[in-house]
C-alpha positions as CSV (number, residue, x, y, z in Angstrom):
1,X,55.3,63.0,-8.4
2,X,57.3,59.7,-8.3
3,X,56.9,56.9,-10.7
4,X,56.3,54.8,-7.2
5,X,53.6,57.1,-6.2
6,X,51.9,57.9,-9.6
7,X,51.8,53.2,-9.9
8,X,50.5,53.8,-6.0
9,X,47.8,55.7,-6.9
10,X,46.8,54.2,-10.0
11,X,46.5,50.9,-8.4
12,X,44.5,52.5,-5.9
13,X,41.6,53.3,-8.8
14,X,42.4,50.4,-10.2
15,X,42.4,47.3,-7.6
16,X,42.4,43.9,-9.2
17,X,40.7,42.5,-5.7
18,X,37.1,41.9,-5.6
19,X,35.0,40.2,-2.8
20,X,34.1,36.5,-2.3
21,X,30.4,36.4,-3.5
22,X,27.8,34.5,-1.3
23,X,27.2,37.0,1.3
24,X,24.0,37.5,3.0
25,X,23.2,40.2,5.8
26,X,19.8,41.0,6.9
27,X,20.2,44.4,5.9
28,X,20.5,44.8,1.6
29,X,24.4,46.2,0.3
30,X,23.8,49.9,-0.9
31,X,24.8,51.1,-4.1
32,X,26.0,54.4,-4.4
33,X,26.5,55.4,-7.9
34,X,27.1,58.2,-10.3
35,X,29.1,56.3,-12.9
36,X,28.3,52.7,-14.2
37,X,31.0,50.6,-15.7
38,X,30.0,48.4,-18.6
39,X,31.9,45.6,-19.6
40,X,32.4,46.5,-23.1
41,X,31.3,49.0,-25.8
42,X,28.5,46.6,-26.9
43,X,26.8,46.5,-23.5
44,X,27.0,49.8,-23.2
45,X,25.1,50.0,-26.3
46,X,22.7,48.1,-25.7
47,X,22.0,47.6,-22.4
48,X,18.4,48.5,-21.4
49,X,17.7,51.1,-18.8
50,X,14.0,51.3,-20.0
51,X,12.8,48.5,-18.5
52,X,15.3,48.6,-15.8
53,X,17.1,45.0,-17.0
54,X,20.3,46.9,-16.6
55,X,22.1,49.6,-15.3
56,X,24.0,52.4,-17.2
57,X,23.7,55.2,-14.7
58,X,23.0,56.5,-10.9
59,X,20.3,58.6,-12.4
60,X,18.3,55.5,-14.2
61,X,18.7,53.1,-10.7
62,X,21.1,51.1,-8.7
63,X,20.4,47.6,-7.2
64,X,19.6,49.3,-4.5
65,X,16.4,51.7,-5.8
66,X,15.6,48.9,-7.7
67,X,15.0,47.1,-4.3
68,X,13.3,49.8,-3.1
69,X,10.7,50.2,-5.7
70,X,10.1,46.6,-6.2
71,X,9.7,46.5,-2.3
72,X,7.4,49.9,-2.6
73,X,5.2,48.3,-5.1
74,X,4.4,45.3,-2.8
75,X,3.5,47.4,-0.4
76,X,0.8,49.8,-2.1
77,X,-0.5,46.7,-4.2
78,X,1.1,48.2,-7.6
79,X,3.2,46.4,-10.0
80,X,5.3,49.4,-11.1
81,X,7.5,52.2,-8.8
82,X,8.8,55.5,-10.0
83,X,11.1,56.7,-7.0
84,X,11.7,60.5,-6.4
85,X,13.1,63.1,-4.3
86,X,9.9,63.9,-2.1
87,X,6.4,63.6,-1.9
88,X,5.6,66.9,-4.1
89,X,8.5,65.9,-6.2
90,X,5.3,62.6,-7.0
91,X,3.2,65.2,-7.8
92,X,5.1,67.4,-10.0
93,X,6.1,64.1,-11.7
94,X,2.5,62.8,-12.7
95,X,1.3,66.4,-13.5
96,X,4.3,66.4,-15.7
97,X,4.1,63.0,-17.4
98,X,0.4,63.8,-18.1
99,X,-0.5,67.4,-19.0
100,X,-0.1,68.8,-21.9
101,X,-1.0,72.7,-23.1
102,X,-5.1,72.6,-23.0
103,X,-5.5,69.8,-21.0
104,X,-7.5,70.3,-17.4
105,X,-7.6,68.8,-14.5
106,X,-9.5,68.3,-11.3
107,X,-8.4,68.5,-8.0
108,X,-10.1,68.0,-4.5
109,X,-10.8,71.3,-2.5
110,X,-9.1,69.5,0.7
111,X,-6.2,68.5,-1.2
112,X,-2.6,69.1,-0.1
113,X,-1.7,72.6,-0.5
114,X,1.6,72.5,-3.0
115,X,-0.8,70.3,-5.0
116,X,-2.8,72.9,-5.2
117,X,0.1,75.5,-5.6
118,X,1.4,73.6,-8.6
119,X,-1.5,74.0,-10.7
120,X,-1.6,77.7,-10.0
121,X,1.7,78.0,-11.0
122,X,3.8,76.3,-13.5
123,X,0.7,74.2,-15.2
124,X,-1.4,77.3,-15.2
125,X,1.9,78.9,-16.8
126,X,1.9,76.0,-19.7
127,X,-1.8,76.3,-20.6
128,X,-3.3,73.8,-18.3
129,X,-6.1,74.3,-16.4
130,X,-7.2,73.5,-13.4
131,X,-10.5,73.1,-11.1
132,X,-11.7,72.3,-7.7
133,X,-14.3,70.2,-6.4
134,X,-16.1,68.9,-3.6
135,X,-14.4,65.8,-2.7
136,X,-17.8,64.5,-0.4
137,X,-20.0,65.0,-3.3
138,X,-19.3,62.6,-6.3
139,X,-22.0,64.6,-8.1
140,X,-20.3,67.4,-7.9
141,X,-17.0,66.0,-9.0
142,X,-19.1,64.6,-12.4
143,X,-20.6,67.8,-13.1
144,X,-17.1,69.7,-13.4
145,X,-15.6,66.8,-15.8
146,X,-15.5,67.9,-19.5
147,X,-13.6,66.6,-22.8
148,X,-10.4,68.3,-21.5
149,X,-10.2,66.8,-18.4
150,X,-7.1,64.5,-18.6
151,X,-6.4,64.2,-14.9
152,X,-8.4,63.5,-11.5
153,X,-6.3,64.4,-7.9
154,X,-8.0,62.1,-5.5
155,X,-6.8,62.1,-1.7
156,X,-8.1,60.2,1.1
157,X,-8.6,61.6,3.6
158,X,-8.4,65.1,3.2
159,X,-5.6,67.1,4.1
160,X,-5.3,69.0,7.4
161,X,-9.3,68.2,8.2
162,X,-9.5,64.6,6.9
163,X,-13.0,64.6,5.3
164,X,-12.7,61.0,4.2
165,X,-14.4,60.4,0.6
166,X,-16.2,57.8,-1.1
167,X,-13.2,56.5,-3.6
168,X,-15.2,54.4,-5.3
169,X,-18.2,56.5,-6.0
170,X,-15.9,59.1,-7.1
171,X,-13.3,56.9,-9.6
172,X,-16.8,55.4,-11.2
173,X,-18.0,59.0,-12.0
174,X,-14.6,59.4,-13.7
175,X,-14.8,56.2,-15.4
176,X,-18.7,56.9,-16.7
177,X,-17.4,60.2,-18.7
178,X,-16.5,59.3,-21.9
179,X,-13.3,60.4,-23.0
180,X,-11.3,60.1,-26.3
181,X,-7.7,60.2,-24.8
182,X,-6.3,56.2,-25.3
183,X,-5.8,56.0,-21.9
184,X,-8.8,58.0,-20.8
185,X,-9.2,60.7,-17.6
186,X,-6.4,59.1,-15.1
187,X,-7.1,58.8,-11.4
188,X,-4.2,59.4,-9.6
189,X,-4.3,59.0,-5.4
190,X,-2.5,61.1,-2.5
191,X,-2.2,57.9,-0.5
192,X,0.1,59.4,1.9
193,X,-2.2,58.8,4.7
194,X,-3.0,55.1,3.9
195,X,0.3,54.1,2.8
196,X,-0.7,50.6,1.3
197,X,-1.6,50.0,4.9
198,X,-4.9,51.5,5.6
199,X,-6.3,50.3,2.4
200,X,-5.6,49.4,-1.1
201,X,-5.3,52.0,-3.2
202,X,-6.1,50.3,-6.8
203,X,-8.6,47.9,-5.4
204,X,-10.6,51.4,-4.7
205,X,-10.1,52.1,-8.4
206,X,-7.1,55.0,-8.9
207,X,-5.2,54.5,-11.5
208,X,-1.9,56.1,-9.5
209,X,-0.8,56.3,-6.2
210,X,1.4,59.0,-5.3
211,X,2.8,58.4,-1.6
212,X,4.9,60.4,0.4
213,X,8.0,58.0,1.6
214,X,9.3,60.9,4.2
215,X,6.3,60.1,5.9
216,X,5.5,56.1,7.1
217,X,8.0,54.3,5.1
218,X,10.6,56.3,6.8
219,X,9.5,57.2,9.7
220,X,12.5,58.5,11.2
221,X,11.7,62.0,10.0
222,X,15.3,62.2,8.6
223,X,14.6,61.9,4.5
224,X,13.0,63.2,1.8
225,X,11.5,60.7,-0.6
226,X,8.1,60.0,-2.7
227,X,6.8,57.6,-4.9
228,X,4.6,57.1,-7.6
229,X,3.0,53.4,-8.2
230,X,1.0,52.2,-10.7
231,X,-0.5,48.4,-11.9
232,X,-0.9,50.2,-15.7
233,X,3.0,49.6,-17.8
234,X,1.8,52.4,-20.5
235,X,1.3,54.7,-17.3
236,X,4.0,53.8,-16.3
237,X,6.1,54.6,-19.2
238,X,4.8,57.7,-19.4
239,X,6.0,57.9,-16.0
240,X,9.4,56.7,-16.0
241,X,10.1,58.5,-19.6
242,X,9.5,61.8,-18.3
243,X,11.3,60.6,-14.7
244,X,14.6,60.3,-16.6
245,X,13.8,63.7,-18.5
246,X,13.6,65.9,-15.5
247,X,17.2,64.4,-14.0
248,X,15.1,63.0,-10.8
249,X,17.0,60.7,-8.5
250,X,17.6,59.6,-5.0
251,X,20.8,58.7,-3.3
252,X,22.1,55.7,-2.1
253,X,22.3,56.8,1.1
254,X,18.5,57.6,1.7
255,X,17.5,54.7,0.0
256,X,18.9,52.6,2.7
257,X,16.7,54.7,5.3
258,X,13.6,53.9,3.8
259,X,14.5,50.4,3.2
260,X,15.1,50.0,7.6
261,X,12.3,52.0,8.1
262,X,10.1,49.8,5.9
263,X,10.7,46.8,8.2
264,X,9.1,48.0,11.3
265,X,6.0,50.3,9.1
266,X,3.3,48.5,10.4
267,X,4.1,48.0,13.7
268,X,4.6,52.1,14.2
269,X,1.6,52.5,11.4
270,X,-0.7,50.0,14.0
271,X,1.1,51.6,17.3
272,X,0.4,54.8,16.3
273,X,-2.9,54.4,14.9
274,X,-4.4,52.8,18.4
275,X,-2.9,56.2,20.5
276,X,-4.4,58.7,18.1
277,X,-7.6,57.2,18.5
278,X,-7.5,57.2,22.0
279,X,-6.0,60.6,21.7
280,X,-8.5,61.8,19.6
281,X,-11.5,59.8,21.5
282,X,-9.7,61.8,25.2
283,X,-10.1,65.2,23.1
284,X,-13.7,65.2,22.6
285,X,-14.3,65.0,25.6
286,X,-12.7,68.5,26.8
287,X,-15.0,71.4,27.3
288,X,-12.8,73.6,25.0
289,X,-13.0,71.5,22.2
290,X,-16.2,72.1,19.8
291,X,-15.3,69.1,17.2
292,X,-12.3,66.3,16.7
293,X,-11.8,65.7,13.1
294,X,-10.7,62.1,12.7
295,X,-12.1,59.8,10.0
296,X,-12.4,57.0,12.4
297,X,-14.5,58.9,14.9
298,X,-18.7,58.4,14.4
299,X,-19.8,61.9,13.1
300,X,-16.1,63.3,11.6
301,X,-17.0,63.6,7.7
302,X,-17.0,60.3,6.1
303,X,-16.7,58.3,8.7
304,X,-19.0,55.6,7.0
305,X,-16.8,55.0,4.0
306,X,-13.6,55.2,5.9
307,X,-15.3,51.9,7.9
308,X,-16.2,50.3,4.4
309,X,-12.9,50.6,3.0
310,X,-10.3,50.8,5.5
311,X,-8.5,48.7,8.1
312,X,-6.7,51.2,9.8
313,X,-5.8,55.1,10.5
314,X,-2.9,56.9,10.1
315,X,-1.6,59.1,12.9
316,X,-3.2,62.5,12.5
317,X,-6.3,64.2,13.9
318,X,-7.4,67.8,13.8
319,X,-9.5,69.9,16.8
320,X,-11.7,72.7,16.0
321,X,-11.8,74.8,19.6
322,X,-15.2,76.6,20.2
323,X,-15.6,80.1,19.1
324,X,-15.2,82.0,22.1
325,X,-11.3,81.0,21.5
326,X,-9.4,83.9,19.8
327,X,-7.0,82.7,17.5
328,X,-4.5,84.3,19.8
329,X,-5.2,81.7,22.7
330,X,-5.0,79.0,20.0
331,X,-2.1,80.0,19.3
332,X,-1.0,80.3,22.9
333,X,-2.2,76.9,23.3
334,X,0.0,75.5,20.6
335,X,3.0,77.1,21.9
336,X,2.4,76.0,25.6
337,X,2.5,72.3,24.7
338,X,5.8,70.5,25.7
339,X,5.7,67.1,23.4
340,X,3.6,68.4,20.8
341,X,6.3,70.2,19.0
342,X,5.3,72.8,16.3
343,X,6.1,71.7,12.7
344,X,5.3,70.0,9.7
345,X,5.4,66.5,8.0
346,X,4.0,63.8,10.5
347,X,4.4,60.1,11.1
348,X,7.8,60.4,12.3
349,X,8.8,59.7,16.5
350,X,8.1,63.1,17.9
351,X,4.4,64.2,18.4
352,X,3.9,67.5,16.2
353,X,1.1,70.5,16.1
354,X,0.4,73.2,14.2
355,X,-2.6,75.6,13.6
356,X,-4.2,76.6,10.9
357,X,-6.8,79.0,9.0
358,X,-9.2,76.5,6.8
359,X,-11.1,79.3,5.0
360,X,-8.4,81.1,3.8
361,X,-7.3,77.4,2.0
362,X,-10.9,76.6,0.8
363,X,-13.6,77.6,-1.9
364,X,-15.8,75.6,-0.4
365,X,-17.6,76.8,3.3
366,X,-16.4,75.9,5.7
367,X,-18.3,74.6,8.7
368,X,-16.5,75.8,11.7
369,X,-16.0,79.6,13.7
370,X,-13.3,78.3,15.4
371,X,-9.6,78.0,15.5
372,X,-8.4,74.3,14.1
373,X,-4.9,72.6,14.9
374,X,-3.6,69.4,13.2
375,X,-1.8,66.9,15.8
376,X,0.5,64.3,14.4
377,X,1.1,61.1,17.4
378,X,4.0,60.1,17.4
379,X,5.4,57.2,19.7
380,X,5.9,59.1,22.9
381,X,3.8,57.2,25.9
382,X,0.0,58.2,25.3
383,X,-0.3,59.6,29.2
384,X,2.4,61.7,28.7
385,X,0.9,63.0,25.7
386,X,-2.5,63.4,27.2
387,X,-0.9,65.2,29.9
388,X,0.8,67.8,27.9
389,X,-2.8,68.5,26.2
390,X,-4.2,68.5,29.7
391,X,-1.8,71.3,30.7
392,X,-1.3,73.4,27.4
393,X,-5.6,73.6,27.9
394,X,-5.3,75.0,31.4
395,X,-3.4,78.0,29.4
396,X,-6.0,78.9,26.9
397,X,-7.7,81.6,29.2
């Protein structure tokens, strides 16, 4: 290599020029970093990533997570964000930051599935146990507590068949058990579904709330992200401590998707909410359908406290069909829809569906003989959507 091309590409690294500042865009710049440079060895001694005051690497935050969680916490009411790579990466995180070897905790028979998954697993693996209870029966949830108990899964509303529960009745039978930890049994929310929209999350009492950012806050179905918010600093040292052990970050580049998406949240959260209603409400009414599941709907398991404590309803609603449906024409059904496309995740722009088999996830009985899919609305015109239910029911004998 040339002298003039080895000075070429060192000046290349090393470029004296830096931008004018004063420069304001409606969207925020995005920081994409591994490496931070600090101005000298004293600031990179001392600079405090703890607190986030400064930066001194991609993994501990950029301006532009920073943004995100301080934008995050405004959203679900909180006054602290711990960003991660997904939703389940929130729950590993506060099962993580919490548990230790003896320790138990409680989780709610309807909860998400890897929630569930993750207790089995690696917790049961490290000595921590785990139970289930009834998540529409405070009582029951009191009954199970016990001097090991350390930490209490809430989720509202349940997953997949969106039993909506009595938060508060359920936090204050965690908060009447005595417990000797300094911090006491925590409460920690799967607020996925109400998104710091719906309702507040720690005027209802939880201590945490784990949220899902693939889901609303993106919307775009095109990133993996969660969260994990909390109004407590101890909880969330514990949080962020044990964040920056496990090497969990997000990049730049998704960052900046959730930060677009969270400008037009509650106009898709509202939009979305009034079709699946009507959806839902147009669903009753067919003869092949034995029950809609949707909290908002008089009769659908806790409807009553989903009126006391929310304001709005996510996008999802589940149908049980009548018995005389085999599972096979269920199925059938599910593939002969056009808009509804078969998958997971929800909340994004395409309508989704997918069946599943409730007692095979449950301890608890369940209700039901027949075959239950979950819908997720997406923004597709509601009689186009009814229409492609209309026709995929014509199928089903």
């Amino acid at each position: 290599m040339s002298d003039t091309s080895s000075q070429l590409s060192t000046a290349l690294v090393h470029h004296p020029y830096k931008p004018p500042p004063g420069f304001e865009a409606v969207p925020p710049a995005i920081h994409r970093a591994s490496t931070v440079i600090f101005p000298s060895v004293a600031a990179l001694r001392t600079r405090d990533w703890k607190h986030k005051t400064g930066y001194t690497y991609g993994l501990h935050g950029t301006p532009t997570t920073f943004l995100l969680e301080e934008r995050i916490a405004t959203l679900e009411g909180g006054q602290f964000c711990t960003l991660v790579p997904s939703g389940l990466a929130a729950v590993v995180l506060v099962g993580m930051a919490l548990l230790r070897t003896g320790d138990e905790l409680l989780i709610p028979d309807n909860a998400y599935g890897p929630n569930k998954a993750f207790a089995t697993g690696e917790l049961a693996a490290w000595g921590i146990t785990h139970r289930l209870y009834d998540p529409m029966n405070p009582a029951d949830l009191a009954s199970k507590l016990s001097a090991k108990t350390r930490l209490v899964w809430l989720e509202a509303p349940g997953s997949i068949t969106l039993e909506f529960p009595d938060l508060p009745a359920l936090v204050s039978a965690v908060k009447a058990h005595s417990n000797v930890h300094p911090l006491g049994i925590v409460t920690a929310l799967d607020n996925t579904w109400g998104a710091g929209i719906a309702f507040n999350a720690f005027t209802l009492g939880a201590d945490m709330s784990a949220h899902a950012l693939t889901k609303y806050p993106s919307g775009g179905a095109d990133v993996l992200m969660g969260s994990v918010v909390t109004q407590n600093e101890a909880l969330h040292h514990l949080l962020h401590f044990c964040h920056m052990r496990l090497g969990y970050g997000v990049a730049g580049n998704d960052a900046e998707l959730v930060l677009r998406g969270l400008n037009s949240m509650a106009l898709r959260y509202a939009a979305q909410d009034t079709a699946t209603r009507a959806v839902a409400r147009w669903m009753q009414d067919q003869p092949q359908v034995a029950a809609v599941l949707h909290p908002a709907l008089p009769g659908s398991p806790g409807h009553e406290a989903f009126k006391r404590d929310c304001t709005a309803a996510a996008c999802l609603f589940s149908v049980v069909f009548k018995p005389e449906f085999t599972q096979i024409q269920v199925d059938h059904f599910c593939d002969s829809l056009k808009l509804f496309k078969l998958g997971y995740s929800w909340a994004g722009p395409m309508s989704l569906c997918a069946p599943y088999d409730i007692p095979a996830l449950r301890t608890t009985k369940w209700p039901h003989k027949g075959g239950l899919v979950r819908f997720s609305v997406g923004l597709e015109a509601l009689q186009d959507l009814q229409a492609d239910l209309a026709q995929a029911l014509s199928k089903m004998s």
